[in-house]
VMD Tcl script that builds the backbone (N, CA, C; Angstrom):
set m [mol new atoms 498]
animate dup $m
set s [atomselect $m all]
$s set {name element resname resid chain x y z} {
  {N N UNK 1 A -11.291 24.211 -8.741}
  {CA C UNK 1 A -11.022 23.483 -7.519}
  {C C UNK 1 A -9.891 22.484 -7.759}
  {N N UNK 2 A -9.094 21.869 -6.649}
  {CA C UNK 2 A -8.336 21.300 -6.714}
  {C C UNK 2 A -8.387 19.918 -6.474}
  {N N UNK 3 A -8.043 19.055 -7.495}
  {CA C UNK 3 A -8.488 17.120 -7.520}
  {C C UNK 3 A -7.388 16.880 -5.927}
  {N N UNK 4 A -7.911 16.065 -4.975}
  {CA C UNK 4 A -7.099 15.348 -4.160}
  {C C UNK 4 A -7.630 13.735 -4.249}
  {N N UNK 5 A -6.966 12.664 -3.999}
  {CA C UNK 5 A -7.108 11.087 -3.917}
  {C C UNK 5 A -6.683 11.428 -2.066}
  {N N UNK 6 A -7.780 10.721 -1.084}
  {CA C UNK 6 A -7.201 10.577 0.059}
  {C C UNK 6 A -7.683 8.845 0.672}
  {N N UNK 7 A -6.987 8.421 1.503}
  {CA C UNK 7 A -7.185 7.381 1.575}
  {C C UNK 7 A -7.048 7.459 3.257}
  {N N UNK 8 A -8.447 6.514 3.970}
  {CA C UNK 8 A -8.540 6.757 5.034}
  {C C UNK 8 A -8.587 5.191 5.835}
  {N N UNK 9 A -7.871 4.966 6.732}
  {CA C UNK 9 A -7.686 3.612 7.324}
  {C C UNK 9 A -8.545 3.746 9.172}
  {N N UNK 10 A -9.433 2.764 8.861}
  {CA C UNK 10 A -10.745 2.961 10.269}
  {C C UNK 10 A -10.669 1.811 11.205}
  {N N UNK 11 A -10.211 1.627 11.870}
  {CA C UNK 11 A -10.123 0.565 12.876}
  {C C UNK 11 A -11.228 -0.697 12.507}
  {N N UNK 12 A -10.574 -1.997 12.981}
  {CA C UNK 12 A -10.680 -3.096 11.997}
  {C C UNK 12 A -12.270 -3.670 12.992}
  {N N UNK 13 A -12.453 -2.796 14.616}
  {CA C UNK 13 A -13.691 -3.858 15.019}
  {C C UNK 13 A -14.575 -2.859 15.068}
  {N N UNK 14 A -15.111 -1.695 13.552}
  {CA C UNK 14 A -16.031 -1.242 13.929}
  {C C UNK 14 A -16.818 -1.678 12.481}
  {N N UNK 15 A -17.849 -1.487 12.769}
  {CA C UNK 15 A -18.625 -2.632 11.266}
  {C C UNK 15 A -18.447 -1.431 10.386}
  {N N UNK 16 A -18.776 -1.920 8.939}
  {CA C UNK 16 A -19.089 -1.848 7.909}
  {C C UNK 16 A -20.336 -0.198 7.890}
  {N N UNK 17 A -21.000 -0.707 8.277}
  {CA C UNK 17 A -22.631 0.512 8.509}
  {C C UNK 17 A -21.442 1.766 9.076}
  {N N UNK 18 A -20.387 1.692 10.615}
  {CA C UNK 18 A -20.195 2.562 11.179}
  {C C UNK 18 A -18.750 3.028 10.501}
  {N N UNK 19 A -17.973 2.367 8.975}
  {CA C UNK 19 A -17.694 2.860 8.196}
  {C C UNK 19 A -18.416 4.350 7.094}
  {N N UNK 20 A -19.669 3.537 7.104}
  {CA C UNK 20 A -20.750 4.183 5.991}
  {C C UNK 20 A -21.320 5.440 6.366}
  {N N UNK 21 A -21.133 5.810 8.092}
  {CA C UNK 21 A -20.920 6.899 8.785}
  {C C UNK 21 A -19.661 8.139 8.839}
  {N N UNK 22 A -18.995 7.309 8.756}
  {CA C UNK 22 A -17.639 8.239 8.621}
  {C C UNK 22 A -17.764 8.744 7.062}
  {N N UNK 23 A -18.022 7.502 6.047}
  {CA C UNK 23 A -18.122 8.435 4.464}
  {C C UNK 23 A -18.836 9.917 4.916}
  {N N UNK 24 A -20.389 9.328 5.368}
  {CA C UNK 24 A -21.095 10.451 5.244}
  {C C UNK 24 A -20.925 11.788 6.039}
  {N N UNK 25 A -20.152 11.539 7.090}
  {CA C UNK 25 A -19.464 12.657 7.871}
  {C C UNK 25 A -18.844 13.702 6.998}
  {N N UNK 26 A -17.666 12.317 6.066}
  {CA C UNK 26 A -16.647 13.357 5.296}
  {C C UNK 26 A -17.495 13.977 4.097}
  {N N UNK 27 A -18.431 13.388 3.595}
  {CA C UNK 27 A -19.057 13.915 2.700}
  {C C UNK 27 A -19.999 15.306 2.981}
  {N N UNK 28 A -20.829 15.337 3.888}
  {CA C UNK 28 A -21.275 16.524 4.161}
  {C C UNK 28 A -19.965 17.343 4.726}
  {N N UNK 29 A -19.050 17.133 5.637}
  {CA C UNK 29 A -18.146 18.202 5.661}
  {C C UNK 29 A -17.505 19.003 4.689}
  {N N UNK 30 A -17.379 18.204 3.304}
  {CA C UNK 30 A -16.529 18.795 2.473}
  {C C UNK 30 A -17.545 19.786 1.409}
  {N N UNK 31 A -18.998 18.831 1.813}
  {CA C UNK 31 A -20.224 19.740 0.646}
  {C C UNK 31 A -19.740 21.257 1.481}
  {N N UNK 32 A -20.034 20.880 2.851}
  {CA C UNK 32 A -20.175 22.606 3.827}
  {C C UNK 32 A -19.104 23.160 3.742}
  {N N UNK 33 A -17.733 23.289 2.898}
  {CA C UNK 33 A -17.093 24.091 2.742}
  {C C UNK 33 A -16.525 24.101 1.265}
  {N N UNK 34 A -17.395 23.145 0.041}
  {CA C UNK 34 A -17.398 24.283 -1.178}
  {C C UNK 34 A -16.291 22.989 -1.824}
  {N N UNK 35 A -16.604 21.856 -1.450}
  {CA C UNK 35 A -15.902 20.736 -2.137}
  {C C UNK 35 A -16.674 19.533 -2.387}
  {N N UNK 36 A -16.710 18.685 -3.427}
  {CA C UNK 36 A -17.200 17.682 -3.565}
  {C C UNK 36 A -16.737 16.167 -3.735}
  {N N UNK 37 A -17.588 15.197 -3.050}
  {CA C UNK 37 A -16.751 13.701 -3.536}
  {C C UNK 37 A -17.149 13.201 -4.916}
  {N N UNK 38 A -15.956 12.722 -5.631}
  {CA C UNK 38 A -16.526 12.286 -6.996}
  {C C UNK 38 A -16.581 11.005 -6.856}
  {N N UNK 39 A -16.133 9.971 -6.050}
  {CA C UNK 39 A -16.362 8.774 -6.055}
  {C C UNK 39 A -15.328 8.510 -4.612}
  {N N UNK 40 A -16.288 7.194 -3.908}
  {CA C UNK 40 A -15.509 6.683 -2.813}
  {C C UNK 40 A -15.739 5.413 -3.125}
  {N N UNK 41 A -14.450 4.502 -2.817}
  {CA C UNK 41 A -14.541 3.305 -3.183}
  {C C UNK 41 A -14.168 2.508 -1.803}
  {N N UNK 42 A -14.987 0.997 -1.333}
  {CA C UNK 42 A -14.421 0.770 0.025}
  {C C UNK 42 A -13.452 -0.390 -0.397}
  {N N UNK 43 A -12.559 -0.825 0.290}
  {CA C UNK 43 A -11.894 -2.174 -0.381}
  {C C UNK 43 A -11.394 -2.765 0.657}
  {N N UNK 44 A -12.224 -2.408 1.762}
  {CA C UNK 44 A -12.414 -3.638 2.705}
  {C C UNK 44 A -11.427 -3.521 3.915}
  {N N UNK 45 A -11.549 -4.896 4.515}
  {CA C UNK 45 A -10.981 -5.066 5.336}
  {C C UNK 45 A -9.589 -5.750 5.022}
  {N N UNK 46 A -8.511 -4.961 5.399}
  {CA C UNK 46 A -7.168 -5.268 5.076}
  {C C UNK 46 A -5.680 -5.538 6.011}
  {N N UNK 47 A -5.255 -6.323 6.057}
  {CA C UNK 47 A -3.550 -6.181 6.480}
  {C C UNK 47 A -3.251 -5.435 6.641}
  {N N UNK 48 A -2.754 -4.519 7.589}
  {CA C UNK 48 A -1.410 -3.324 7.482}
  {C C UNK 48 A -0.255 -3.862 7.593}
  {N N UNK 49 A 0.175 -2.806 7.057}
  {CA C UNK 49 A 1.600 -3.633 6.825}
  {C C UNK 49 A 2.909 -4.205 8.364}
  {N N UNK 50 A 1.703 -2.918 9.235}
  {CA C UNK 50 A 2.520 -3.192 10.509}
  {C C UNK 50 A 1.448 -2.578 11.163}
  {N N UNK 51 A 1.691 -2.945 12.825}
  {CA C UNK 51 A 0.883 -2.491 13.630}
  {C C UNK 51 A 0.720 -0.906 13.939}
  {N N UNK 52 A -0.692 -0.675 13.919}
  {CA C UNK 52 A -0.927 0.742 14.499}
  {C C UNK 52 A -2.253 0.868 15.693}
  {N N UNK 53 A -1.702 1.260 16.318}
  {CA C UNK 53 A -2.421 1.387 17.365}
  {C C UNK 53 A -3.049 0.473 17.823}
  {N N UNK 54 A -1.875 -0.716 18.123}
  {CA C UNK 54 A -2.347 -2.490 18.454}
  {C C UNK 54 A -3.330 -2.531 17.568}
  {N N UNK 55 A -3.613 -2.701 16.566}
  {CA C UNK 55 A -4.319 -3.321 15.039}
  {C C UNK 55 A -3.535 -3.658 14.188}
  {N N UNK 56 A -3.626 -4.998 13.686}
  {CA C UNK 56 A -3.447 -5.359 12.996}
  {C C UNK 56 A -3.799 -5.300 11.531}
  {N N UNK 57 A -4.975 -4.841 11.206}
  {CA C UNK 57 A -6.075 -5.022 10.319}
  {C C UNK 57 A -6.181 -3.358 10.466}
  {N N UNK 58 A -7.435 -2.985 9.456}
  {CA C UNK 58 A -8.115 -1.652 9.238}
  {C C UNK 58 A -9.053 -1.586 7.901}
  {N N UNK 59 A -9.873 -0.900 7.895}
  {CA C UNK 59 A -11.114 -0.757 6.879}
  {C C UNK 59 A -10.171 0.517 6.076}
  {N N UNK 60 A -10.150 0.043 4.687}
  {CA C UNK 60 A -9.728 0.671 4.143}
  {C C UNK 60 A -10.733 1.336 2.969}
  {N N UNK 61 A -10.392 3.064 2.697}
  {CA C UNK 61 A -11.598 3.783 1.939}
  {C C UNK 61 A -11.272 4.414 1.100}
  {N N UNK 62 A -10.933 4.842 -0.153}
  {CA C UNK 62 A -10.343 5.920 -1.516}
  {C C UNK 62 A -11.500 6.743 -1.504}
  {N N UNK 63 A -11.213 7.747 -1.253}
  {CA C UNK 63 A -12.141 8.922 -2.132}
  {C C UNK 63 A -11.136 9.896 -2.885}
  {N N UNK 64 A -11.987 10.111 -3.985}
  {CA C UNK 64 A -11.619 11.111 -5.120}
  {C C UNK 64 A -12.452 12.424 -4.693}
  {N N UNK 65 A -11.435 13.708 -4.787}
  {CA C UNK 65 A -12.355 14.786 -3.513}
  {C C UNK 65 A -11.848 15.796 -5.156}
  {N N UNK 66 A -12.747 17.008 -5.122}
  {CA C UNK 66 A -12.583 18.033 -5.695}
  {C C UNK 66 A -12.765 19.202 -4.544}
  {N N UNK 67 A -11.912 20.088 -4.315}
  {CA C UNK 67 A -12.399 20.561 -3.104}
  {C C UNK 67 A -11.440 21.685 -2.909}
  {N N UNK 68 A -11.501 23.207 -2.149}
  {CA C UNK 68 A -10.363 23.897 -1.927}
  {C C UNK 68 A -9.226 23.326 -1.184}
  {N N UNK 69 A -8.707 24.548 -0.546}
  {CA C UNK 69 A -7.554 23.461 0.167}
  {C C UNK 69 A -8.156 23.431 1.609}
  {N N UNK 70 A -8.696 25.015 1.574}
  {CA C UNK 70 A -10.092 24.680 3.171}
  {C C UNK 70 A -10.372 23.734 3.708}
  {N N UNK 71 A -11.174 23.473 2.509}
  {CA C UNK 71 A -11.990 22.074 2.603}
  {C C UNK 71 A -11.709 21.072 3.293}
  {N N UNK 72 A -10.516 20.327 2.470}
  {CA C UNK 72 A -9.312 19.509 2.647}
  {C C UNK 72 A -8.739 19.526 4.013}
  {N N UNK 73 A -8.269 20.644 4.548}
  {CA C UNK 73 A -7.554 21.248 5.670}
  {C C UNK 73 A -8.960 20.291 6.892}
  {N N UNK 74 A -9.936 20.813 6.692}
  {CA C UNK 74 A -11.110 21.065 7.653}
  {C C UNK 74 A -11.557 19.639 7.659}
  {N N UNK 75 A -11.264 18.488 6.606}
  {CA C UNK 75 A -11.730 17.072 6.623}
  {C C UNK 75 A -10.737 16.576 7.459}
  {N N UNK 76 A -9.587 17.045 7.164}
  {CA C UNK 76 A -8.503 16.476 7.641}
  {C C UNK 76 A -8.274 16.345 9.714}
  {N N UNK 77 A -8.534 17.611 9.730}
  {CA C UNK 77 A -8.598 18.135 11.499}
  {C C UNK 77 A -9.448 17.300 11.982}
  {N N UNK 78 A -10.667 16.887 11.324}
  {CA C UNK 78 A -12.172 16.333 11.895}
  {C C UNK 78 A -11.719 14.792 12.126}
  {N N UNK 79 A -10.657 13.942 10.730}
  {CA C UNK 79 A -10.224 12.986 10.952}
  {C C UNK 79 A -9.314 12.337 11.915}
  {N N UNK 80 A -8.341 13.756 11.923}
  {CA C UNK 80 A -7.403 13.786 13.027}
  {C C UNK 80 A -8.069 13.390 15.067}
  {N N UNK 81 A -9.578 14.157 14.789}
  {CA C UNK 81 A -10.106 13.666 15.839}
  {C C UNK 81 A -10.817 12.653 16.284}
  {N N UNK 82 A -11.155 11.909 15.006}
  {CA C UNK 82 A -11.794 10.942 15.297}
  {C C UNK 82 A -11.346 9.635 15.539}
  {N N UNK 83 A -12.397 9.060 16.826}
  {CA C UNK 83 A -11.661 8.051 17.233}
  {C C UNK 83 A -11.090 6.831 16.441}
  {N N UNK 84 A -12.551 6.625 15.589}
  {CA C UNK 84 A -11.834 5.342 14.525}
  {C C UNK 84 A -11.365 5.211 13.574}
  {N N UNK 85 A -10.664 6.398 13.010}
  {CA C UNK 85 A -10.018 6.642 12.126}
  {C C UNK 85 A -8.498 6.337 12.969}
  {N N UNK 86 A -8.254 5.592 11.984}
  {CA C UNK 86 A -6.264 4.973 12.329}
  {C C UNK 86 A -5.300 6.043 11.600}
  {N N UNK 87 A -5.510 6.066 10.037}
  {CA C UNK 87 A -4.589 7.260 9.374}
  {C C UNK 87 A -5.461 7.327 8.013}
  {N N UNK 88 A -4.701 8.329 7.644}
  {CA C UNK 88 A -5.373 9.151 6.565}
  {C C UNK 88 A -4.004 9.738 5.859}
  {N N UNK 89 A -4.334 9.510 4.415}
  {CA C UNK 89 A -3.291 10.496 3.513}
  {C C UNK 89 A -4.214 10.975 2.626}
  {N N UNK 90 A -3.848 12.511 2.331}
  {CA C UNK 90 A -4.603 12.667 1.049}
  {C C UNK 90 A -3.460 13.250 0.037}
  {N N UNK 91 A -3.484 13.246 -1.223}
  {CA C UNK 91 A -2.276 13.437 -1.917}
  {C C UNK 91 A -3.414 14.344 -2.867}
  {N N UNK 92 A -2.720 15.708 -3.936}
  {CA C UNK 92 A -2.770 16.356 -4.602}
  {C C UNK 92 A -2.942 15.561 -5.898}
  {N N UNK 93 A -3.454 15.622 -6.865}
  {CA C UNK 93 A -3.467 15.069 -8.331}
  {C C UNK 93 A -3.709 15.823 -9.355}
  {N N UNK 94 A -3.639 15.669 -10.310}
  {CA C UNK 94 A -3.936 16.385 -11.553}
  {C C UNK 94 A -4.782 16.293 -12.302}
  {N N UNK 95 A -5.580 14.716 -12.192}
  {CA C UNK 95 A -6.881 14.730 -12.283}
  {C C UNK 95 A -7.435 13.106 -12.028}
  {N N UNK 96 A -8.873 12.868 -11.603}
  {CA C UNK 96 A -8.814 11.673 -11.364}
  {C C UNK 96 A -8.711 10.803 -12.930}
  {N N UNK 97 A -8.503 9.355 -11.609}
  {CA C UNK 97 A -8.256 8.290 -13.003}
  {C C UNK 97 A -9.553 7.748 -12.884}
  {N N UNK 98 A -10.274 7.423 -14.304}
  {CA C UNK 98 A -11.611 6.854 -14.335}
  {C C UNK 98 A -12.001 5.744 -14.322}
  {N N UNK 99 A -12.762 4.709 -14.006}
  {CA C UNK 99 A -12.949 3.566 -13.553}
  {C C UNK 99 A -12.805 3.354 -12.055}
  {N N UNK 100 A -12.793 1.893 -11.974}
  {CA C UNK 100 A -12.294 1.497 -10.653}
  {C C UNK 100 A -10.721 1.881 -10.435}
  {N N UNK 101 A -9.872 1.952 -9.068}
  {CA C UNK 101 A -8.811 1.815 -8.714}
  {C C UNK 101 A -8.107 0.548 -8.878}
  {N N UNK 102 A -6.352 0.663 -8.960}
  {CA C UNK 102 A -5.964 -0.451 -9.157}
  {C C UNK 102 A -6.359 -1.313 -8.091}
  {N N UNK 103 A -6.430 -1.042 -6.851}
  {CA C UNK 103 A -7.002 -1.947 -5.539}
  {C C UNK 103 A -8.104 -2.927 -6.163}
  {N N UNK 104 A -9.436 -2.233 -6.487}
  {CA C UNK 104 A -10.761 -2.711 -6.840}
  {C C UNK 104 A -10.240 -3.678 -8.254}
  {N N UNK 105 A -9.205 -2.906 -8.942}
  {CA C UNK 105 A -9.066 -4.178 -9.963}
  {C C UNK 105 A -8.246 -5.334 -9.765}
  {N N UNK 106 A -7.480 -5.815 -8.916}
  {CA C UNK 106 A -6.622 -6.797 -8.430}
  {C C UNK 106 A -7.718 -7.898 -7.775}
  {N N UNK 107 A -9.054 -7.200 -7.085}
  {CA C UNK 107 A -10.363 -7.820 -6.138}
  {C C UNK 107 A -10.421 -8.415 -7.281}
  {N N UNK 108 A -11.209 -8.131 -8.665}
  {CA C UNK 108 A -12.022 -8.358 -9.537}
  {C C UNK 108 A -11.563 -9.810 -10.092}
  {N N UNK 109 A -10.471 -9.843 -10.240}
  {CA C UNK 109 A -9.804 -10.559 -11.166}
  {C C UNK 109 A -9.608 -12.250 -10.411}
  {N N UNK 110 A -10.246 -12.977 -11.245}
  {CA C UNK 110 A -10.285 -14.792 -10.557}
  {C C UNK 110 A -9.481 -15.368 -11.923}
  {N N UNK 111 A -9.807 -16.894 -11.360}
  {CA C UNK 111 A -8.610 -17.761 -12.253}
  {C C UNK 111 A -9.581 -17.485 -13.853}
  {N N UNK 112 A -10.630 -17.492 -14.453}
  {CA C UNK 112 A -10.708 -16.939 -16.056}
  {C C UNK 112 A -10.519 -15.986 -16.276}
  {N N UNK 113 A -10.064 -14.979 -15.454}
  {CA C UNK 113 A -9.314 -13.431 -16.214}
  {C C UNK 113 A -7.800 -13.878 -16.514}
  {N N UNK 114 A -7.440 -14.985 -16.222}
  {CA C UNK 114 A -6.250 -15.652 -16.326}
  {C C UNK 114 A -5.140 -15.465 -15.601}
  {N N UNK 115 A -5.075 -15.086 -14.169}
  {CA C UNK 115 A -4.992 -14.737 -12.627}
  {C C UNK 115 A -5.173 -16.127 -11.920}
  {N N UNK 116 A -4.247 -16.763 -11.346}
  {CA C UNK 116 A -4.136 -17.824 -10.913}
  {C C UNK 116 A -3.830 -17.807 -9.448}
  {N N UNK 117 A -3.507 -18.180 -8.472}
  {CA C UNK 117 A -2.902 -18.246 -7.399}
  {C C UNK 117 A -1.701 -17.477 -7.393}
  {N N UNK 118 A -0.524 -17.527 -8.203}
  {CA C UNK 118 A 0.155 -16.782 -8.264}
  {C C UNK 118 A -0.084 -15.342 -8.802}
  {N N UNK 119 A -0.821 -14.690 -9.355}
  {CA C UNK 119 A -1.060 -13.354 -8.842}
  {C C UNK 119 A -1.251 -12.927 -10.319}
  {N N UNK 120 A -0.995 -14.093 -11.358}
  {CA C UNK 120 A -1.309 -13.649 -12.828}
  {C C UNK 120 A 0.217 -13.171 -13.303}
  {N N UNK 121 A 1.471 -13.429 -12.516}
  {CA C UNK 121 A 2.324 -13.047 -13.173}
  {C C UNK 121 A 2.900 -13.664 -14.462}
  {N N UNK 122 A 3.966 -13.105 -15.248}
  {CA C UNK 122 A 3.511 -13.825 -16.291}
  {C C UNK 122 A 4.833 -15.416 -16.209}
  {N N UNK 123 A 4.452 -16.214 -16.622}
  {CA C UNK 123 A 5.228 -17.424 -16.947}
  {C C UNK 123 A 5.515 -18.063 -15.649}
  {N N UNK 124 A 4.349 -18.245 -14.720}
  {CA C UNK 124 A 3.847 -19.067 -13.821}
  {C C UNK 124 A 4.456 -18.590 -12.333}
  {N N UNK 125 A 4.695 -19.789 -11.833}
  {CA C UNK 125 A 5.387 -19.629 -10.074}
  {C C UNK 125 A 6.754 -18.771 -10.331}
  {N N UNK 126 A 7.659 -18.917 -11.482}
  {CA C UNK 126 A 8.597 -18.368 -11.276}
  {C C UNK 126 A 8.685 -17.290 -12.178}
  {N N UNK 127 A 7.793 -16.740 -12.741}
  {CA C UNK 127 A 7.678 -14.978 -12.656}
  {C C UNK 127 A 8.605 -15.036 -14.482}
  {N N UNK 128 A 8.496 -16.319 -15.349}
  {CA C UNK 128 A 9.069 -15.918 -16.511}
  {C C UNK 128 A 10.817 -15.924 -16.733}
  {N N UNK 129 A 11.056 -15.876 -15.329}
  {CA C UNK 129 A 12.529 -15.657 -15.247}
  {C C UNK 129 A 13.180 -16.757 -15.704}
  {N N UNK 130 A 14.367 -16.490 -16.638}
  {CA C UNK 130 A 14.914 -17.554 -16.760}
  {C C UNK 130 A 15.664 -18.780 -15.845}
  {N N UNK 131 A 15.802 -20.173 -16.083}
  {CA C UNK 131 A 16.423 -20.993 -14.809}
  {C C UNK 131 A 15.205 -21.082 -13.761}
  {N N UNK 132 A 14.146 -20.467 -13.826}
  {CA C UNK 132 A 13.498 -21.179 -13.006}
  {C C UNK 132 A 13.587 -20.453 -11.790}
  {N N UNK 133 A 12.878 -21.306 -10.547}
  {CA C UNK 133 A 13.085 -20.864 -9.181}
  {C C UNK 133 A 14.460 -20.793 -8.716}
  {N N UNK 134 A 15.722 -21.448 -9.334}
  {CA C UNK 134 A 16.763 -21.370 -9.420}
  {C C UNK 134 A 17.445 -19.874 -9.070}
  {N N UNK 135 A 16.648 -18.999 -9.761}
  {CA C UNK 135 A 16.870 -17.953 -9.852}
  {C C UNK 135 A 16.600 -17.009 -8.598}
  {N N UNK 136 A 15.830 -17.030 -7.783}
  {CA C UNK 136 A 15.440 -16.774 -6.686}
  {C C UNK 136 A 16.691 -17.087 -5.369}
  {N N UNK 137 A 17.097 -18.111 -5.736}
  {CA C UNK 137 A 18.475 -18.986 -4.621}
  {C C UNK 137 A 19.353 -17.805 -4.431}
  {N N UNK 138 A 19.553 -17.390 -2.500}
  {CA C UNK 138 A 20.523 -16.436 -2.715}
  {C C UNK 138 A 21.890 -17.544 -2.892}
  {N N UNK 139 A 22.847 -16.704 -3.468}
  {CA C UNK 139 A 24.203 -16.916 -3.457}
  {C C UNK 139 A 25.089 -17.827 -2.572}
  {N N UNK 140 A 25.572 -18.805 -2.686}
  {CA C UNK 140 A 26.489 -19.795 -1.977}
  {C C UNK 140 A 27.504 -19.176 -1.568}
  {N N UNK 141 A 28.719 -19.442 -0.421}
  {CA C UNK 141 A 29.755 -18.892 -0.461}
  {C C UNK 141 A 30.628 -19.381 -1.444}
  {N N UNK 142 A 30.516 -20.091 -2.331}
  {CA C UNK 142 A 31.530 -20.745 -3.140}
  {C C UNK 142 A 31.170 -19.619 -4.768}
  {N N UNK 143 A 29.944 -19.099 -4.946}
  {CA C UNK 143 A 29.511 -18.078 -5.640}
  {C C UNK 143 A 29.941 -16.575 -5.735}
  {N N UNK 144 A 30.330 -16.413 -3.848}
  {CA C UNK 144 A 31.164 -14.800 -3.752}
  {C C UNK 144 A 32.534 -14.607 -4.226}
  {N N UNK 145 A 32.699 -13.623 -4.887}
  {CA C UNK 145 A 34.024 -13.515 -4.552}
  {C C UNK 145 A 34.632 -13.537 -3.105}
  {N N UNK 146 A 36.131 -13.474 -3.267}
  {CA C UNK 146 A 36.188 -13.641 -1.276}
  {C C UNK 146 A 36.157 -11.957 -0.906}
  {N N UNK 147 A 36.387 -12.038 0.348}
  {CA C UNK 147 A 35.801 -10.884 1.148}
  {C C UNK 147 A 37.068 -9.657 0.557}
  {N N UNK 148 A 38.249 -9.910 0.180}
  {CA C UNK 148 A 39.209 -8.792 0.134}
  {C C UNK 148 A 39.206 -8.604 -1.385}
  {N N UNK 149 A 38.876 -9.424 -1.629}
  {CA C UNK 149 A 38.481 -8.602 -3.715}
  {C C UNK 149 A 37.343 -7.469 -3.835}
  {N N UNK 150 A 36.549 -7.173 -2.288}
  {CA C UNK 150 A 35.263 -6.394 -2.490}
  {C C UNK 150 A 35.633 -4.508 -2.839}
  {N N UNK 151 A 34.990 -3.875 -2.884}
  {CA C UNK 151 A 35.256 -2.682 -2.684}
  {C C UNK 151 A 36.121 -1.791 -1.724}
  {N N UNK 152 A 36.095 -2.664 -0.310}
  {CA C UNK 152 A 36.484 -1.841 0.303}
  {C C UNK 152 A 37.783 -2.670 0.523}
  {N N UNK 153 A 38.836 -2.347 0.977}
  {CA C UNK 153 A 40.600 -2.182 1.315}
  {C C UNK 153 A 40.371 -3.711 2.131}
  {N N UNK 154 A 41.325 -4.668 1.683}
  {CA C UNK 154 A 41.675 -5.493 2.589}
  {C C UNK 154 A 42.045 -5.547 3.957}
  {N N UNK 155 A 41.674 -5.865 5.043}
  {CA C UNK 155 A 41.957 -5.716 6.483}
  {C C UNK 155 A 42.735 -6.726 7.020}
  {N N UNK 156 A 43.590 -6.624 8.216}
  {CA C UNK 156 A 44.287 -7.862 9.038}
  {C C UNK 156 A 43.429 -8.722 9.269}
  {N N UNK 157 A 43.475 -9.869 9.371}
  {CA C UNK 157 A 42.857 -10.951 9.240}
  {C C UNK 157 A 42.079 -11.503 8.367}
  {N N UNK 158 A 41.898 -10.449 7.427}
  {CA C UNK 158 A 41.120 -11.216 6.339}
  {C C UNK 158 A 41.355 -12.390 5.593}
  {N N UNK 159 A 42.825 -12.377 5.775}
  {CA C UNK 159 A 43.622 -13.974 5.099}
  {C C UNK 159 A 43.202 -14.892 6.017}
  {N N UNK 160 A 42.795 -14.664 7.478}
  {CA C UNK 160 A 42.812 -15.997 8.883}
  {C C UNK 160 A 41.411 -16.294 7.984}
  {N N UNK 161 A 40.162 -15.209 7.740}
  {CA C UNK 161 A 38.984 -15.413 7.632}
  {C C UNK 161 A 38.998 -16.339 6.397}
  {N N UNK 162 A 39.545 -16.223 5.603}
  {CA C UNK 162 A 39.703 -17.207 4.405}
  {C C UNK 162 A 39.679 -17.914 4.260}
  {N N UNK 163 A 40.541 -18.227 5.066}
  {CA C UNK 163 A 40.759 -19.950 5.371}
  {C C UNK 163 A 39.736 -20.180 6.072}
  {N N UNK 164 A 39.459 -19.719 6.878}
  {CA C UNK 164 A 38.462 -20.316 7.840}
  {C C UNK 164 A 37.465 -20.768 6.877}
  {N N UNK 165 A 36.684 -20.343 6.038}
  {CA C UNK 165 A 35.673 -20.521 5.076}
  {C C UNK 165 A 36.034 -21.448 4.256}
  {N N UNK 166 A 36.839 -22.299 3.908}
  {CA C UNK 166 A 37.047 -23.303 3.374}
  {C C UNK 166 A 36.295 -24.677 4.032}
}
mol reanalyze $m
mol bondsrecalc $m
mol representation Tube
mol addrep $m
């Protein structure tokens, strides 16, 4: 059988329990055509990155599926119809990864795993980089070269613009 990772996003005002419905939907659908779940992980209620279908938010779900492509095909159509399902990807793999997901491990982690507010990167607010937040500062105009040293061919007026920027 073939490993898939699919990840399913459920509209953000239906509870938790009527999440735990949809698992079990997808789960008996995929037993009844000769595929199995090896693990579903929930990781909650989340941000999208942009709006879908006026939501802001969505219940987000990983399952690790072993399953034909039938199978797959036939979870997929059922999702496609259902109302509180927002989107769904499932991607092909080569085999699952064991443990929790990186999602579930980013949850786990508080200020004694040594994970701070800033996100555990390394060498504090400014990410190790040298100079500091300094480094972050976009560019001054006194920092650019001027506009006709760039790649592309100097144009008429680019000398008026020059000056002007002084």
């Amino acid at each position: 059988m073939t490993s898939y990772e699919t990840v399913l996003i459920a509209r953000p005002d239906i509870s938790t329990q009527q999440v735990d419905q949809i698992n079990e939907q997808v789960a008996t659908l995929l037993t009844e055509n000769g595929g199995e779940i090896k693990k579903t992980e929930y990781w909650g209620l989340r941000n999208l990155a942009y709006k879908i279908k006026k939501n802001r938010k969505g219940h987000y779900v990983l399952y690790n599926i072993d399953a034909p492509a039938a199978a797959l095909q036939e979870m997929e159509r059922v999702m496609r119809l259902h109302d509180d399902v927002l989107r769904y990807m499932s991607i092909r793999v080569e085999e699952h990864e064991e443990g929790p997901s990186i999602q579930m491990q980013s949850r786990g982690g508080g200020r004694d795993s040594g994970r701070g507010r800033q996100g555990g990167r390394p060498g504090g607010r400014d990410g190790g980089r040298p100079g500091g937040r300094d480094g972050d500062r976009p560019a001054r105009d006194g920092d650019r070269p001027p506009r006709g040293d760039g790649d592309r061919p100097a144009r008429d007026g680019d000398s008026a613009r020059e000056g002007d920027r002084s």
